[in-house]
Kinemage of the C-alpha trace (Angstrom):
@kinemage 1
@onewidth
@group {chain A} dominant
@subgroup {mainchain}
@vectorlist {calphas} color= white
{ca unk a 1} P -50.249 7.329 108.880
{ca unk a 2} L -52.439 5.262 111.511
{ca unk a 3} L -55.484 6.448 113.347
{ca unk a 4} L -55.042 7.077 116.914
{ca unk a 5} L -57.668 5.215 118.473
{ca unk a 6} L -57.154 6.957 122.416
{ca unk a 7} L -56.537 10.694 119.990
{ca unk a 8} L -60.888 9.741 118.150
{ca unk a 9} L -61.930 8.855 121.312
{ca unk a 10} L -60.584 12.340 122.833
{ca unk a 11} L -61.577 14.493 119.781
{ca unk a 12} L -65.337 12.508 120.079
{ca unk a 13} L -65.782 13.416 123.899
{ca unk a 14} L -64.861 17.222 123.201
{ca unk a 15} L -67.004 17.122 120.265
{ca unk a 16} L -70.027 15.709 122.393
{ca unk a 17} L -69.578 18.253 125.291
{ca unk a 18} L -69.275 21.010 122.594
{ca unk a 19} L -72.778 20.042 121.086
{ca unk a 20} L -74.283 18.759 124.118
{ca unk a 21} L -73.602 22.407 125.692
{ca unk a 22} L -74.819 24.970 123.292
{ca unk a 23} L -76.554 23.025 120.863
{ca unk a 24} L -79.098 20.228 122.294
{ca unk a 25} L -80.853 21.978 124.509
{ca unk a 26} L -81.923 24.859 122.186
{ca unk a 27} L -82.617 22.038 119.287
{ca unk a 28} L -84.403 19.331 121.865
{ca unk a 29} L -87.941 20.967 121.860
{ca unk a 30} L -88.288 20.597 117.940
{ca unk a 31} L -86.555 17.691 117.623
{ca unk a 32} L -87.037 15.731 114.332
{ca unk a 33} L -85.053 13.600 111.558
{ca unk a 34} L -84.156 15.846 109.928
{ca unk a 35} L -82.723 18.332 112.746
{ca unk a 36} L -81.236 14.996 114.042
{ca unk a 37} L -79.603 14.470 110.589
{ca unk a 38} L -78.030 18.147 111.187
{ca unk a 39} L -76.811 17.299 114.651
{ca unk a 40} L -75.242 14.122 113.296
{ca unk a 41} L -73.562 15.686 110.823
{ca unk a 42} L -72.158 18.309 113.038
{ca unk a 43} L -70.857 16.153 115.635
{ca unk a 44} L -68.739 14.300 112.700
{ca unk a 45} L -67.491 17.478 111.159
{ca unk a 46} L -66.560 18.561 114.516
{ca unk a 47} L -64.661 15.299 115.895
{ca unk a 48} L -62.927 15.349 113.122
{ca unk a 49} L -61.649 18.459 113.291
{ca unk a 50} L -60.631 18.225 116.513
{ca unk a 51} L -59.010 14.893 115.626
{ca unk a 52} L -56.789 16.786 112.822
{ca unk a 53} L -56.494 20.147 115.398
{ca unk a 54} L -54.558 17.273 117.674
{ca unk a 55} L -52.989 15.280 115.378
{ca unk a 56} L -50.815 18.413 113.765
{ca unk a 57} L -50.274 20.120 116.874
{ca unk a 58} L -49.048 17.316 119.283
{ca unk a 59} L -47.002 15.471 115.906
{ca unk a 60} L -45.605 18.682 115.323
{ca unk a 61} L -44.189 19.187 118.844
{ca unk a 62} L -43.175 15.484 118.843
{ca unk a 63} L -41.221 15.784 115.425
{ca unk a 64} L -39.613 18.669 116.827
{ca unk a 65} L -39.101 17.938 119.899
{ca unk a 66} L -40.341 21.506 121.288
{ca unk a 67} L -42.609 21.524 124.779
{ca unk a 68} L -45.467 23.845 125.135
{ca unk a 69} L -44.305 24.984 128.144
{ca unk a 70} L -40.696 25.527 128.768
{ca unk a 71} L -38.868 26.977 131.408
{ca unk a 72} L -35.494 27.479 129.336
């Protein structure tokens, strides 16, 4: 199985809005290394779920050949 380079950079941008949004600005006036460290480590855990959230759903309906939306 190869990495999806266009899939990471998708799964990265969501994860960025997604922190960017709720969590930055409540974190930015007490902003240290180690809250940094916590940020960090949140953005990775969330791109790469995102990353895996995409990978099964759109492989799935490519192995099967199913649409999301279908008018049959």
């Amino acid at each position: 199985m190869t990495i999806d380079l266009l899939r990471g950079a998708e799964a990265t941008g969501q994860a960025a809005v997604v922190l960017g949004a709720t969590l930055l600005p409540a974190a930015w006036p007490g902003l240290d290394p180690a809250v940094t460290a916590v940020l960090v480590a949140m953005f990775l855990i969330l791109s790469v779920g995102i990353y895996a959230l995409h990978a099964v759903t759109f492989d799935f309906l490519r192995i099967t050949g199913r649409r999301v939306f279908s008018n049959e």
